[in-house]
C-alpha positions as semicolon CSV with decimal commas, in nm:
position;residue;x (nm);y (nm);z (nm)
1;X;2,484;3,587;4,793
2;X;2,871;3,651;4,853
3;X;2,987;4,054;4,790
4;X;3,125;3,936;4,439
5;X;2,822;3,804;4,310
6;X;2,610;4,111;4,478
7;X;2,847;4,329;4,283
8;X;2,829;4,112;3,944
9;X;2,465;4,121;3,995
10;X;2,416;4,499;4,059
11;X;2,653;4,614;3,747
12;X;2,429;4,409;3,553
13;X;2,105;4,516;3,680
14;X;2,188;4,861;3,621
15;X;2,316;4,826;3,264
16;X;1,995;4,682;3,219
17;X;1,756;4,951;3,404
18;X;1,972;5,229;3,225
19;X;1,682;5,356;2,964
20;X;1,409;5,297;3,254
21;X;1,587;5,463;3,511
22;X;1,718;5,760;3,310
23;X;2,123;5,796;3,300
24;X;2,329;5,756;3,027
25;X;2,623;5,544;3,144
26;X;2,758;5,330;3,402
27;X;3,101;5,353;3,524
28;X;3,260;5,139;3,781
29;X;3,569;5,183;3,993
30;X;3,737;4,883;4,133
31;X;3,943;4,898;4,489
32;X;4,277;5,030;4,438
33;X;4,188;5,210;4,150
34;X;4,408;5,545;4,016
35;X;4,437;5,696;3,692
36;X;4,611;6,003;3,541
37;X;4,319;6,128;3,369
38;X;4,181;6,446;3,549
39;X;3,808;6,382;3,566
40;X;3,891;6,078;3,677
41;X;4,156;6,156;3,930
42;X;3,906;6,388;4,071
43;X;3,646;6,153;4,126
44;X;3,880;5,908;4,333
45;X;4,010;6,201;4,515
46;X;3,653;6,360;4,594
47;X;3,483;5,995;4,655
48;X;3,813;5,953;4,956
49;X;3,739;6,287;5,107
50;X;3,374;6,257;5,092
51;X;3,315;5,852;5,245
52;X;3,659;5,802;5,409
53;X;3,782;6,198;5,519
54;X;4,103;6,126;5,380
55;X;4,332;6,254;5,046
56;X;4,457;5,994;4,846
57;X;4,526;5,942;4,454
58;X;4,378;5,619;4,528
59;X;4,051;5,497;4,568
60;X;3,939;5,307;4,866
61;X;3,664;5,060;4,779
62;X;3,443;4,980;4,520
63;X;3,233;5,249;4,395
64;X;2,965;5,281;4,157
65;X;2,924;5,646;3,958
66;X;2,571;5,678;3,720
67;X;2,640;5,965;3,497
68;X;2,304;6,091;3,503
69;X;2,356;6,424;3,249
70;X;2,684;6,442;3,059
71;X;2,676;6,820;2,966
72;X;2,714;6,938;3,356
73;X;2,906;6,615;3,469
74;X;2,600;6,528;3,704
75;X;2,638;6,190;3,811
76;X;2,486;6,002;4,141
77;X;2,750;5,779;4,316
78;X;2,725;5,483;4,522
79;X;2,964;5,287;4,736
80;X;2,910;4,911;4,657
81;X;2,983;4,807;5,026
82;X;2,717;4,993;5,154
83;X;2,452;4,857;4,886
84;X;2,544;4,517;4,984
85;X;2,508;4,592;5,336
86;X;2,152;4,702;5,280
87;X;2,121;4,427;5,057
88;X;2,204;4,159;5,337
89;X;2,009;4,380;5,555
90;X;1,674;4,344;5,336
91;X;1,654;4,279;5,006
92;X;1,675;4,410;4,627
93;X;1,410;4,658;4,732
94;X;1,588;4,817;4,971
95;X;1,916;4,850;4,705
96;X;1,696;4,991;4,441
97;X;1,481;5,223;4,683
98;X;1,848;5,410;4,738
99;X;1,940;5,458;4,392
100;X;1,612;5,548;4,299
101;X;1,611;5,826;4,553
102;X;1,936;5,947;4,473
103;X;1,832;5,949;4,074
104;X;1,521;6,143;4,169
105;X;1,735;6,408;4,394
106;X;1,988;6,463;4,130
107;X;1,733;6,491;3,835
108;X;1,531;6,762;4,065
109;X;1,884;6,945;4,123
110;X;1,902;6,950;3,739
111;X;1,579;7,087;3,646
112;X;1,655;7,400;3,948
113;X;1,941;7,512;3,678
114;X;2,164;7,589;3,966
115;X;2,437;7,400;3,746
116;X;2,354;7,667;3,433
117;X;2,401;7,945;3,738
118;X;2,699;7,862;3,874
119;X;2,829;7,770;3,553
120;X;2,799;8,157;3,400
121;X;2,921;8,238;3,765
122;X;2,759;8,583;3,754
123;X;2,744;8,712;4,149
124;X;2,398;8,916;4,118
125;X;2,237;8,608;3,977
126;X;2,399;8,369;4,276
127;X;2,352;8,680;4,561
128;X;2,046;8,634;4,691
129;X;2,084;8,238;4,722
130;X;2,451;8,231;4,877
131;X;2,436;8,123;5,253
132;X;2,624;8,025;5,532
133;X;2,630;7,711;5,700
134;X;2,864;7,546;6,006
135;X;3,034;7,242;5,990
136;X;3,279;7,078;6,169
137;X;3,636;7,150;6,060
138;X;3,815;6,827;6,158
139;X;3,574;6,641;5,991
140;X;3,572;6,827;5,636
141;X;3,897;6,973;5,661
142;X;3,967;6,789;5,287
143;X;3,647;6,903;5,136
144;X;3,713;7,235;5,237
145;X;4,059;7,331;5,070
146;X;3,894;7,407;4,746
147;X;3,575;7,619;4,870
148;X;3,546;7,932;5,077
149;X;3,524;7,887;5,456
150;X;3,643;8,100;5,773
151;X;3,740;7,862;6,031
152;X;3,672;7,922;6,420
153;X;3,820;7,693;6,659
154;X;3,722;7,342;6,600
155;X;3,480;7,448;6,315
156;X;3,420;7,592;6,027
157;X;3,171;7,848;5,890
158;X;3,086;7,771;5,522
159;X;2,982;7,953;5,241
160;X;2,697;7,756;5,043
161;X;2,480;7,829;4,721
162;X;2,103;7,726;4,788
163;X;1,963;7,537;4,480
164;X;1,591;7,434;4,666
165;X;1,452;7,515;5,036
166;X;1,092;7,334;5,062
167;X;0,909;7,257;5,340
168;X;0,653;6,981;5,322
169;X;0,453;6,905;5,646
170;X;0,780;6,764;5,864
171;X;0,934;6,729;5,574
172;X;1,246;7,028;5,557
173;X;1,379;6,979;5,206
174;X;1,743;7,171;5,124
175;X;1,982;7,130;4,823
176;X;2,283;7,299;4,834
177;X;2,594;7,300;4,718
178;X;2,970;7,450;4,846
179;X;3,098;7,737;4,707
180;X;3,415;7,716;4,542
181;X;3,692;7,982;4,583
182;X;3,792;7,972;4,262
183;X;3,442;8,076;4,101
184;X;3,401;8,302;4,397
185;X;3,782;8,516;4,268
186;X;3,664;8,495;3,959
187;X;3,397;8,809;4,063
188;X;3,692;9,038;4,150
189;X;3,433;9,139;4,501
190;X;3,624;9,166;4,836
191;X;3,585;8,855;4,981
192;X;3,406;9,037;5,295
193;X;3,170;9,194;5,147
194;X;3,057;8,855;4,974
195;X;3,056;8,687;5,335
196;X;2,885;8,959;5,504
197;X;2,607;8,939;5,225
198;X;2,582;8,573;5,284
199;X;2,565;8,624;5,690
200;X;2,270;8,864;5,625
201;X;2,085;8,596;5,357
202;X;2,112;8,331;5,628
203;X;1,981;8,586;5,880
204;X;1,703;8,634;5,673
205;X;1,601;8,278;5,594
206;X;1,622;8,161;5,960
207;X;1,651;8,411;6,178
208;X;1,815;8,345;6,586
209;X;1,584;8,212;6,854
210;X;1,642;8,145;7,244
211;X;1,415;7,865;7,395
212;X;1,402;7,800;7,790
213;X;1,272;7,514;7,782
214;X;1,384;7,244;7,561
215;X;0,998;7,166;7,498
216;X;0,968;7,487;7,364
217;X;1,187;7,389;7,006
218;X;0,912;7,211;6,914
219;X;0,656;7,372;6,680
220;X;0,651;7,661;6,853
221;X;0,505;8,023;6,712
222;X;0,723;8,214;6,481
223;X;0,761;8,507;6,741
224;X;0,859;8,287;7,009
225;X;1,217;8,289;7,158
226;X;1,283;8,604;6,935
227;X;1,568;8,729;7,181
228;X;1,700;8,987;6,927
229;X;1,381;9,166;6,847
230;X;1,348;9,545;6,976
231;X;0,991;9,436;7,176
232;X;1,136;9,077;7,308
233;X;1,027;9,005;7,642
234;X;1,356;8,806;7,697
235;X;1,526;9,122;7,961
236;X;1,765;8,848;8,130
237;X;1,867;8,515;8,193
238;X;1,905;8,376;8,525
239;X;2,247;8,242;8,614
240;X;2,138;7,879;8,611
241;X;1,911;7,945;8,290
242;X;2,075;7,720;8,008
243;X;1,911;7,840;7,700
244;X;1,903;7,691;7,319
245;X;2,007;7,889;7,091
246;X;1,913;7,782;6,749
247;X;1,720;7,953;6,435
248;X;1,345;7,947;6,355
249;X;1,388;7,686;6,080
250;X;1,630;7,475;6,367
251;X;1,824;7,333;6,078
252;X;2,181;7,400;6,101
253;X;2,064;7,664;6,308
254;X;2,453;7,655;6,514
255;X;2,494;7,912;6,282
256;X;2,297;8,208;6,515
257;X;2,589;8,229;6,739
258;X;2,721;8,393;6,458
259;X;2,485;8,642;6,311
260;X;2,612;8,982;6,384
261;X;2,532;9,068;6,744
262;X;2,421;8,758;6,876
263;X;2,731;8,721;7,139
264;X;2,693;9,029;7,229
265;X;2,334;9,040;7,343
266;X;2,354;8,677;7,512
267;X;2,657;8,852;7,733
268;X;2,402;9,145;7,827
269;X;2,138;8,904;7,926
270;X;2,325;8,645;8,127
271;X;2,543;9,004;8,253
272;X;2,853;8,868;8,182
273;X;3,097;8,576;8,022
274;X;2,893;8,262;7,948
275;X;3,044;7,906;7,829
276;X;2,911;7,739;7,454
277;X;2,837;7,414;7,416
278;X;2,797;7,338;7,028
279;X;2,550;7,041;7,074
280;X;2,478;7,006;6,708
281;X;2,506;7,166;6,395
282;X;2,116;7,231;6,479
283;X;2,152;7,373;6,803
284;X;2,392;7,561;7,091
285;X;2,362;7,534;7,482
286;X;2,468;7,828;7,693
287;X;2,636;7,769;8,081
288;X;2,676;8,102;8,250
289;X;3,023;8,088;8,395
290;X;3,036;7,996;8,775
291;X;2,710;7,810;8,721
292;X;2,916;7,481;8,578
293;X;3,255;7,364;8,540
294;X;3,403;7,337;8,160
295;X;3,519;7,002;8,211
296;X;3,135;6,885;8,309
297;X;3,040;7,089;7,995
298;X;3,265;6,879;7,795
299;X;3,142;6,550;7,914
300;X;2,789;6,612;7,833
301;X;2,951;6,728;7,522
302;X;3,133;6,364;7,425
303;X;2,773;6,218;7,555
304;X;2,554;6,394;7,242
305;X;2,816;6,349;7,045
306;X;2,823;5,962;7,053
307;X;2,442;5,935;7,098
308;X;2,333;6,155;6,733
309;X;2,468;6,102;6,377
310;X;2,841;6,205;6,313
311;X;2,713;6,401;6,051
312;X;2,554;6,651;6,303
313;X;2,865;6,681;6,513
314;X;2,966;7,052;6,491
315;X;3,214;7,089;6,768
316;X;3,428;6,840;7,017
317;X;3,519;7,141;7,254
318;X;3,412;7,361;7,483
319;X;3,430;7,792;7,441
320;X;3,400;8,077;7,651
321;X;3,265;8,380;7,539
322;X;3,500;8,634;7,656
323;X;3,303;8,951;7,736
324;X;3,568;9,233;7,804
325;X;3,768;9,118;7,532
326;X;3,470;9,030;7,252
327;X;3,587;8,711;7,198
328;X;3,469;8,321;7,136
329;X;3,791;8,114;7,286
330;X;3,836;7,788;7,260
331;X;3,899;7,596;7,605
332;X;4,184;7,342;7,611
333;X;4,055;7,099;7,900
């Protein structure tokens, strides 16, 4: 089957499964496509940002949208490239096994009412469920004009709303969604004391662990690796120790390295200045200076980087943590 008659095919099928599968309209958007309608202007600009990381009033490829509840605008979008692909790949199954799962996700974000929340934009009803989370900046510079975000270096700290957080057997389930400044002004707060509430929420949730031994992220016990903790029996690091630091839930837990304190306490332990090496947005590796050069750090770097999923890719450099001066600096190699 050529891509036009996969894509003939598909727009039918789903005008046909639209009462079985639950949404209420298909729309699709050819190549090229621009309008000057606002909703839809947004949609072409937000689909370019999100699948091609660029700003344009036009859309790149064809691109299926399932409006899945018209009063919040919740739709489920697909790019019809990408179906085909799996299509060619395996079969029908495998096309319908994506949109199914995506029409299950959204319809589960739906019944969380984080839409109704965020919609009445009250800040004591969001507070407890606002979060931080680190991304890389190059990579979602777009995305991130319109939504609150400090930006360090080559990344960018994020401030997120937390619809769901469930854990089933390996199974780590989060929903979340970016907060946007606009909403956020609307609450007339200083912005810092909404960002230091967020810090401490994330704290909370998943709170900063050091592991040896690489071995040791696995499973291990809660109390394990708790560096931070008044009774920790972590007193030093060696000056060839390179530690993990990551949080007890592990995901997107980059983020440690900024909880209040964290640099500070790692400089006390290692008794000095210390290189980072963001290896993920999951995890951080520590090089005590002397015991490496930066420019081997950044090698092993562009090595994880090309081996795991772009989408984990939280930094491309390499920093020293400055410990006279307090300071995470970004090294130009």
């Amino acid at each position: 089957m050529t891509y036009e008659e996969f894509r003939s095919e598909i727009l039918r099928k789903l005008e046909e499964k639209k009462n079985d599968l639950g949404y209420e309209q298909v729309k699709y958007y050819p190549d090229g496509f621009t309008s000057e309608e606002p909703g839809e202007l947004s949609t072409i600009r937000n689909t370019n940002v999100k699948y091609h990381k660029m700003e344009s009033d036009v859309l790149s490829g064809d691109f299926i949208i399932l409006l899945v509840e018209s009063q919040h605008h919740q739709v489920c979008r697909f790019s019809v490239s990408d179906l085909y692909e799996e299509f060619t790949k395996g079969s029908w199954e495998a096309v319908w096994t994506i949109i199914n799962s995506n029409l299950a996700g959204s319809r589960k974000y739906a019944k969380l009412g984080i839409m109704e929340l965020m919609e009445e934009n009250k800040y004591e009803a969001l507070r407890e469920k606002l979060f931080i989370r680190p991304l890389n900046y190059n990579d979602h510079r777009y995305e991130l004009k319109e939504n609150v975000s400090r930006r360090i270096g080559d990344m960018a700290l994020v401030l997120y709303v937390l619809a769901n957080d469930e854990r089933n057997g390996e199974r780590h389930d989060v929903m979340s969604m970016k907060m946007p400044r606009l909403m956020m002004e609307k609450w007339g707060l200083p912005e810092e004391e909404v960002w230091d509430n967020a810090l401490n929420n994330t704290y909370m949730m998943a709170p900063p662990r050091l592991y040896l031994n690489m071995m040791d992220t696995y499973n291990p016990p809660y109390h394990k690796g708790a560096f931070m903790a008044l009774n920790s029996d972590i007193k030093s690091l060696s000056a060839h120790a390179v530690p993990t630091i990551t949080t007890t839930s592990q995901m997107n837990g980059a983020i440690a390295m900024f909880y209040p304190g964290v640099k500070e306490r790692l400089a006390e332990l290692f008794g000095g200045d210390y290189y980072v090496a963001f290896t993920s947005v999951h995890d951080v590796r520590l090089h005590k200076k002397g015991s490496m050069s930066p420019r081997q750090i950044l090698n092993s770097i562009k090595h994880v980087n090309k081996t795991f999923d772009p989408s984990e890719i939280l930094s491309r450099k390499v920093y020293l943590y400055d410990t006279a001066a307090k300071e995470l600096k970004q090294l130009e190699l």
